[in-house]
C-alpha positions, 0 to 999 in steps of 0.5 A: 775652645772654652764651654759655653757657659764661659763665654756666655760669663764673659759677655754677661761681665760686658753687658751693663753700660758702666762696665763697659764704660770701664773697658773703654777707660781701660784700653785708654790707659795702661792701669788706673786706680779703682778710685779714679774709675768710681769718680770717672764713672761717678759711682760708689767706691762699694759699687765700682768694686762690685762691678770690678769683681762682676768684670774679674769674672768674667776674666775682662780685667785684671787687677792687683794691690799695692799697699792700700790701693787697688789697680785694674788693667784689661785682661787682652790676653783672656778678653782675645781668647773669648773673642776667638773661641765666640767666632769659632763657634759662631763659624761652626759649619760655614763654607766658601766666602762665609768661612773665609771671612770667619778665618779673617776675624780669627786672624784679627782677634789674634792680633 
């Protein structure tokens, strides 16, 4: 399981309503342009960059360079680690139904 400082990096990447914005425009599409996000979100080219590192971070996306432009996709695979490491520490000492439907939030994340 990461530290707790990973996750709490993590979840900081998520709390900002543009970036949030972002993941939901990316689980929507495959891969996007950094361009299309910043006129999507109507922010700055400089500023969608400075959240697009803050989401880099926090390992939520993704992203690589094809000559001039730069491309972003979610990171599901970083984004379901964090999430099953979060419920496990969260379900640290639960018993009977309580652990039960932490096991069945694991199995969901996982999926």
């Amino acid at each position: 399981m990461p530290p707790a400082t990973d996750l709490s990096v993590h979840f900081e990447g998520l709390a900002n309503p543009t970036r949030l914005k972002i993941v939901e425009r990316l689980a929507a599409a495959a891969e996007m342009r950094v361009s299309e996000l910043a006129e999507f979100c109507k922010v700055s080219q400089p500023r969608m960059s400075w959240h697009l590192r803050i989401l880099r971070r926090a390992e939520v996306i993704r992203t690589r360079r094809d000559g001039r432009e730069v491309f972003c996709r979610l990171d599901r695979d970083a984004i379901a680690a964090h999430l099953r490491s979060f419920v496990r520490l969260v379900a640290f000492g639960t018993q009977g139904s309580d652990a039960a439907e932490v096991q069945q939030l694991i199995s969901e994340v996982a999926k």
